[in-house]
HTML snippet that shows the backbone in 3Dmol.js (N, CA, C, O; Angstrom):
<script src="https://3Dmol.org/build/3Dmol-min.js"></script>
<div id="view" style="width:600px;height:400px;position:relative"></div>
<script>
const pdb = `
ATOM      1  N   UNK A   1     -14.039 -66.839  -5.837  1.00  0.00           N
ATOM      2  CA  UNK A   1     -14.762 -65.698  -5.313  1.00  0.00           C
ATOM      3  C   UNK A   1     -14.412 -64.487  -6.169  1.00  0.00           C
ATOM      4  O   UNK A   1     -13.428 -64.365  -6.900  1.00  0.00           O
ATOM      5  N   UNK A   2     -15.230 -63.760  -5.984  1.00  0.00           N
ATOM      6  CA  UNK A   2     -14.982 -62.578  -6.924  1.00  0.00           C
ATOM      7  C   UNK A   2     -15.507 -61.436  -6.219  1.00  0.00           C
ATOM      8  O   UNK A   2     -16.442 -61.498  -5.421  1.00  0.00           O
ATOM      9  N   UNK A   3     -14.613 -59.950  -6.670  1.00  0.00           N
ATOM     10  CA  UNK A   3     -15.194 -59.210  -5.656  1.00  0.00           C
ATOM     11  C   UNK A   3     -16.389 -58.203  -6.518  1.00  0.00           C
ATOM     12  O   UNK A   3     -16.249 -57.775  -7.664  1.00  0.00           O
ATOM     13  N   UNK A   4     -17.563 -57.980  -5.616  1.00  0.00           N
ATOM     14  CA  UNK A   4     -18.574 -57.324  -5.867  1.00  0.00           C
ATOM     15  C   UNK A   4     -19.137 -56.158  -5.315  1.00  0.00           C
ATOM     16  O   UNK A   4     -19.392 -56.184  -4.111  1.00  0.00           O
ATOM     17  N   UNK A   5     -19.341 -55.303  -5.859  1.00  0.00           N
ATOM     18  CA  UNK A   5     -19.726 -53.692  -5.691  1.00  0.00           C
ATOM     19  C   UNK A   5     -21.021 -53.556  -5.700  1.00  0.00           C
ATOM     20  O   UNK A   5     -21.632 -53.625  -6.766  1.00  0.00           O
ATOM     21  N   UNK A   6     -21.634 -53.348  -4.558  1.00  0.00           N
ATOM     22  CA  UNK A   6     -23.349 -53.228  -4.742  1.00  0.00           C
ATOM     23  C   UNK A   6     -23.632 -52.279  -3.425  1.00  0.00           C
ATOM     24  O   UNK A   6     -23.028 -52.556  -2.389  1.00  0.00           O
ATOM     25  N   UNK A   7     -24.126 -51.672  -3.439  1.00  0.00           N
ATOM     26  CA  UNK A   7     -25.247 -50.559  -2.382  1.00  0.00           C
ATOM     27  C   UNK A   7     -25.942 -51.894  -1.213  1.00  0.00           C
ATOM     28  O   UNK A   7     -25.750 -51.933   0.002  1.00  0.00           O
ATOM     29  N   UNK A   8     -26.548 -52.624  -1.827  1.00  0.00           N
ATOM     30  CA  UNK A   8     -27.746 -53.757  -1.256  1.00  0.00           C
ATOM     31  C   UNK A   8     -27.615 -54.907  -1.572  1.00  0.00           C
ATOM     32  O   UNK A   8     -27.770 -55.422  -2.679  1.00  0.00           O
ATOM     33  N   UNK A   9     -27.203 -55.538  -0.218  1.00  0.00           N
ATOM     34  CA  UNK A   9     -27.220 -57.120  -1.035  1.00  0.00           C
ATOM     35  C   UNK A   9     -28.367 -57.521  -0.912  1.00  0.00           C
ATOM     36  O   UNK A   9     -28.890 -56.973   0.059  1.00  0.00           O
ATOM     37  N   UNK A  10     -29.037 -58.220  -1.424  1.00  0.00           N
ATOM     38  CA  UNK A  10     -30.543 -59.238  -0.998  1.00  0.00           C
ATOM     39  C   UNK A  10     -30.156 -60.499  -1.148  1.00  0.00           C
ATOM     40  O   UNK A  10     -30.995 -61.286  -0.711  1.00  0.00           O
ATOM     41  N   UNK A  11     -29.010 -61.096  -1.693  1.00  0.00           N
ATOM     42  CA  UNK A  11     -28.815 -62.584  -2.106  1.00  0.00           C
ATOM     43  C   UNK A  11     -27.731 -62.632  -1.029  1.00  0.00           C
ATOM     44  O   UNK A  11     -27.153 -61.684  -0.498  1.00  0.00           O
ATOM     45  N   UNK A  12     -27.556 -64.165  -0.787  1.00  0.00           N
ATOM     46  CA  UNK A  12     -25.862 -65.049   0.141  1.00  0.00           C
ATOM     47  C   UNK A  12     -25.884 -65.939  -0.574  1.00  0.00           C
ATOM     48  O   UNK A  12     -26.756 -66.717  -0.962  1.00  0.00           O
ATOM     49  N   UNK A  13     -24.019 -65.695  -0.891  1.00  0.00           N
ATOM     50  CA  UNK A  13     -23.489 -66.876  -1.781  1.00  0.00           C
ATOM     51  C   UNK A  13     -22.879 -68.227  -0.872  1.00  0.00           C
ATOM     52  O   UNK A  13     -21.970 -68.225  -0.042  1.00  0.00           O
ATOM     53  N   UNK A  14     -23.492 -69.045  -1.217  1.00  0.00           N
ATOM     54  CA  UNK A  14     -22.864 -70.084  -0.316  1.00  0.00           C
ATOM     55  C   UNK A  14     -21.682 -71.155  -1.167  1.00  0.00           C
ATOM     56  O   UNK A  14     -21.859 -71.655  -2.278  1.00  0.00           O
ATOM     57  N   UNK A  15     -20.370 -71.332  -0.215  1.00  0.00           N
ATOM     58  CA  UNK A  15     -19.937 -71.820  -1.231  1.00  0.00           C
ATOM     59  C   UNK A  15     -19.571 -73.243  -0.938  1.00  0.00           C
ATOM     60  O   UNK A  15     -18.838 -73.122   0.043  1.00  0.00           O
ATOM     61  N   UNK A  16     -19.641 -74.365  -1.181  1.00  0.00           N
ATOM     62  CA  UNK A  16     -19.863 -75.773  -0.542  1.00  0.00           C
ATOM     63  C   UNK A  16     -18.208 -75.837  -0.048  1.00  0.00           C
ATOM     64  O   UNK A  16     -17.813 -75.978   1.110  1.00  0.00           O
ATOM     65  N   UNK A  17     -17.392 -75.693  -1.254  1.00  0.00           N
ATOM     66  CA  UNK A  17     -16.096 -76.048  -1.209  1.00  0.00           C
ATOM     67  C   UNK A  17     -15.253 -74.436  -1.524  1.00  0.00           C
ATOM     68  O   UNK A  17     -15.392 -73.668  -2.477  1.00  0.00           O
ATOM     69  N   UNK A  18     -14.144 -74.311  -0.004  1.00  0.00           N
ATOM     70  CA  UNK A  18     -13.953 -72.625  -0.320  1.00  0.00           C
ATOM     71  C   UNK A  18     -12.594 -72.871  -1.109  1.00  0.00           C
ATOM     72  O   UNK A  18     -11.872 -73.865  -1.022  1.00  0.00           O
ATOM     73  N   UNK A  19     -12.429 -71.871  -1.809  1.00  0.00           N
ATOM     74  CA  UNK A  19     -11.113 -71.757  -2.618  1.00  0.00           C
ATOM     75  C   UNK A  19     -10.038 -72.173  -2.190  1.00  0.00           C
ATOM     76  O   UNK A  19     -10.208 -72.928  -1.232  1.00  0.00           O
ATOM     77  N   UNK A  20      -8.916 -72.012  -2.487  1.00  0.00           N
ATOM     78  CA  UNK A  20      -7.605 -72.497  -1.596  1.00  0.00           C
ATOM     79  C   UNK A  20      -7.124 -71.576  -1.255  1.00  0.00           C
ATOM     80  O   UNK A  20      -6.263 -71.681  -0.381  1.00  0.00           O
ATOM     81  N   UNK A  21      -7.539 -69.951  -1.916  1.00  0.00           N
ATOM     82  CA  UNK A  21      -6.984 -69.055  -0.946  1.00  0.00           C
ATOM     83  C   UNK A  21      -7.581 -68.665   0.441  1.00  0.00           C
ATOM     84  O   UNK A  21      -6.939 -68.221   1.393  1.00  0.00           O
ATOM     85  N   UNK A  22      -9.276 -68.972   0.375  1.00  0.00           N
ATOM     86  CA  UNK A  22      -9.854 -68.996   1.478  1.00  0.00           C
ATOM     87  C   UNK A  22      -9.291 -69.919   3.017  1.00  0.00           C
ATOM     88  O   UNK A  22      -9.423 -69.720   4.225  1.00  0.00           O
ATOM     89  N   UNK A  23      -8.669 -70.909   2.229  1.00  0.00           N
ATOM     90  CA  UNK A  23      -8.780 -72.172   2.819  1.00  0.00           C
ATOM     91  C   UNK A  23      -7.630 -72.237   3.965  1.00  0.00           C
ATOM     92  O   UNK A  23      -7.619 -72.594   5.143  1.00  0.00           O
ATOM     93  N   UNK A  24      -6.469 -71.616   2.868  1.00  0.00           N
ATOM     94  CA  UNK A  24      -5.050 -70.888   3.162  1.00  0.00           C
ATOM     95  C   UNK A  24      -4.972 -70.135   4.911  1.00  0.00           C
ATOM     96  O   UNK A  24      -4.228 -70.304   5.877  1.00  0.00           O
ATOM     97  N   UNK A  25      -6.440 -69.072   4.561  1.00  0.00           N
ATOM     98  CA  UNK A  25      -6.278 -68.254   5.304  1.00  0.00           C
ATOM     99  C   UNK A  25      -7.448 -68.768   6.737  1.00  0.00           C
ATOM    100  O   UNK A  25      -7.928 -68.018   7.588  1.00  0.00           O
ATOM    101  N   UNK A  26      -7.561 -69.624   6.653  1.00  0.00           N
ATOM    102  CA  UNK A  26      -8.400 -70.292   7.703  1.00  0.00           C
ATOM    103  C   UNK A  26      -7.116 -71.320   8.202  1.00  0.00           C
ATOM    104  O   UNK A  26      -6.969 -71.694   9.366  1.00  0.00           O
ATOM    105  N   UNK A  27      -6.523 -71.566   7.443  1.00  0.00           N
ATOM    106  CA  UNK A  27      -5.575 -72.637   8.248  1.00  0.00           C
ATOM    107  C   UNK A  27      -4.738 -72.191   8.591  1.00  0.00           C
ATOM    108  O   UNK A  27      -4.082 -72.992   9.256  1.00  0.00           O
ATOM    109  N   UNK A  28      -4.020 -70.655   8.487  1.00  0.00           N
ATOM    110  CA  UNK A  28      -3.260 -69.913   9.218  1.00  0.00           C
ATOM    111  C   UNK A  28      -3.405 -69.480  10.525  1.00  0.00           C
ATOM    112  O   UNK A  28      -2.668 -69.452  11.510  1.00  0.00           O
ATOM    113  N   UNK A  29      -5.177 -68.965  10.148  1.00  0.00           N
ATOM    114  CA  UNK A  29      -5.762 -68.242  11.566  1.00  0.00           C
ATOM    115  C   UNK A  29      -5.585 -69.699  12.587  1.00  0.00           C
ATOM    116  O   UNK A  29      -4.770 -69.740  13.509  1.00  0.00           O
ATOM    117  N   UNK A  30      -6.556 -70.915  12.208  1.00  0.00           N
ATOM    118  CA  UNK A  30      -6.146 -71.668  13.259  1.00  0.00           C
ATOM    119  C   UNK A  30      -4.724 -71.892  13.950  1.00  0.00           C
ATOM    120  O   UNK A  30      -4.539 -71.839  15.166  1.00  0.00           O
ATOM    121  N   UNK A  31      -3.680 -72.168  12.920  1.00  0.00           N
ATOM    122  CA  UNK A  31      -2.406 -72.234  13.737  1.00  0.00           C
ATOM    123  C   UNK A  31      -2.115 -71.241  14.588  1.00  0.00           C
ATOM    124  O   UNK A  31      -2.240 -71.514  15.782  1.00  0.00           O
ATOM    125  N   UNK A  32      -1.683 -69.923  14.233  1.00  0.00           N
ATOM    126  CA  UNK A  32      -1.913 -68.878  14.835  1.00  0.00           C
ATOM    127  C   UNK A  32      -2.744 -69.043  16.155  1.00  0.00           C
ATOM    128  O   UNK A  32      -2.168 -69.234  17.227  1.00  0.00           O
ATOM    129  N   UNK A  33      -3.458 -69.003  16.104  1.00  0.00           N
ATOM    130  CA  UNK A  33      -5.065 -69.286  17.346  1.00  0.00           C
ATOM    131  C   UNK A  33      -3.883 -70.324  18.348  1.00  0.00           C
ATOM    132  O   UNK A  33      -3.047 -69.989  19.186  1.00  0.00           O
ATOM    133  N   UNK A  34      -4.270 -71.641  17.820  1.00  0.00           N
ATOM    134  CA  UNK A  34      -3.663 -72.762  18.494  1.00  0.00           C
ATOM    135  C   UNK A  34      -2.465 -72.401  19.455  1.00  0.00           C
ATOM    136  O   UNK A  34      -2.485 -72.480  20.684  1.00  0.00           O
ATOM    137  N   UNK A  35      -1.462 -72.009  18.690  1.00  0.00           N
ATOM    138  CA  UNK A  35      -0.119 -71.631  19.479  1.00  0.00           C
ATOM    139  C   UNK A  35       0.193 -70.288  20.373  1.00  0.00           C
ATOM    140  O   UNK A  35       1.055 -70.008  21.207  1.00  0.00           O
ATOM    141  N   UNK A  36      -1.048 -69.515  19.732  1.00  0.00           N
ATOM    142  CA  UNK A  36      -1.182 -68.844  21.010  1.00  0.00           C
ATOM    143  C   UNK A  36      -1.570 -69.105  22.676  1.00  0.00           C
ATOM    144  O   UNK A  36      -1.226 -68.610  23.749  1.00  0.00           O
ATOM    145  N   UNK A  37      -2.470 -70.158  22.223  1.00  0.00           N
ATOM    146  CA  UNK A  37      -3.313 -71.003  23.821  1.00  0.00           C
ATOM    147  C   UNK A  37      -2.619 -71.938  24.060  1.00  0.00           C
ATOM    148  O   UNK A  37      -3.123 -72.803  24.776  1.00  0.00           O
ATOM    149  N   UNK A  38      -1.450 -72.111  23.655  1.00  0.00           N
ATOM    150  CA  UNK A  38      -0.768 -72.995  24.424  1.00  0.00           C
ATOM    151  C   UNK A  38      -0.338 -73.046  25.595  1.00  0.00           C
ATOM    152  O   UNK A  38       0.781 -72.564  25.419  1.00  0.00           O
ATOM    153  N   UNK A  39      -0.413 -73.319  26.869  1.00  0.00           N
ATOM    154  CA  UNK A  39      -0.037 -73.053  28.105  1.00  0.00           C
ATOM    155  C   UNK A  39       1.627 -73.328  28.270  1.00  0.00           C
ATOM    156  O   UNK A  39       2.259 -74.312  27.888  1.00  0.00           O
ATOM    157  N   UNK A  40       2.063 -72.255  28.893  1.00  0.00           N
ATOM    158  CA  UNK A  40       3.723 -72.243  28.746  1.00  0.00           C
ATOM    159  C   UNK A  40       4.084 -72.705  30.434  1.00  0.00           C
ATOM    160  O   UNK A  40       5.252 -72.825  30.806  1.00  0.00           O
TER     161      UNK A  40
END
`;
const viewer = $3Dmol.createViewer("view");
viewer.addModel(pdb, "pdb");
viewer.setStyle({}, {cartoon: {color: "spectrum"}});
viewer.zoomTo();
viewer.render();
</script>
């Protein structure tokens, strides 16, 4: 991913397979998430 500076987007980038830093930060949020709803 790369970061981009524009006023207007008209295009969406789709990305099939997300980076590993994306990926990183999706598998944090879930843990996070998860162990919060854990019933104590």
């Amino acid at each position: 991913m790369t970061k981009v500076t524009a006023t207007s987007f008209i295009e969406v980038q789709v990305f099939e397979v997300p980076s590993h830093f994306v990926w990183d930060l999706v598998q944090a949020n879930y843990i996070r998430f998860t162990r919060a709803n854990v019933p104590t």
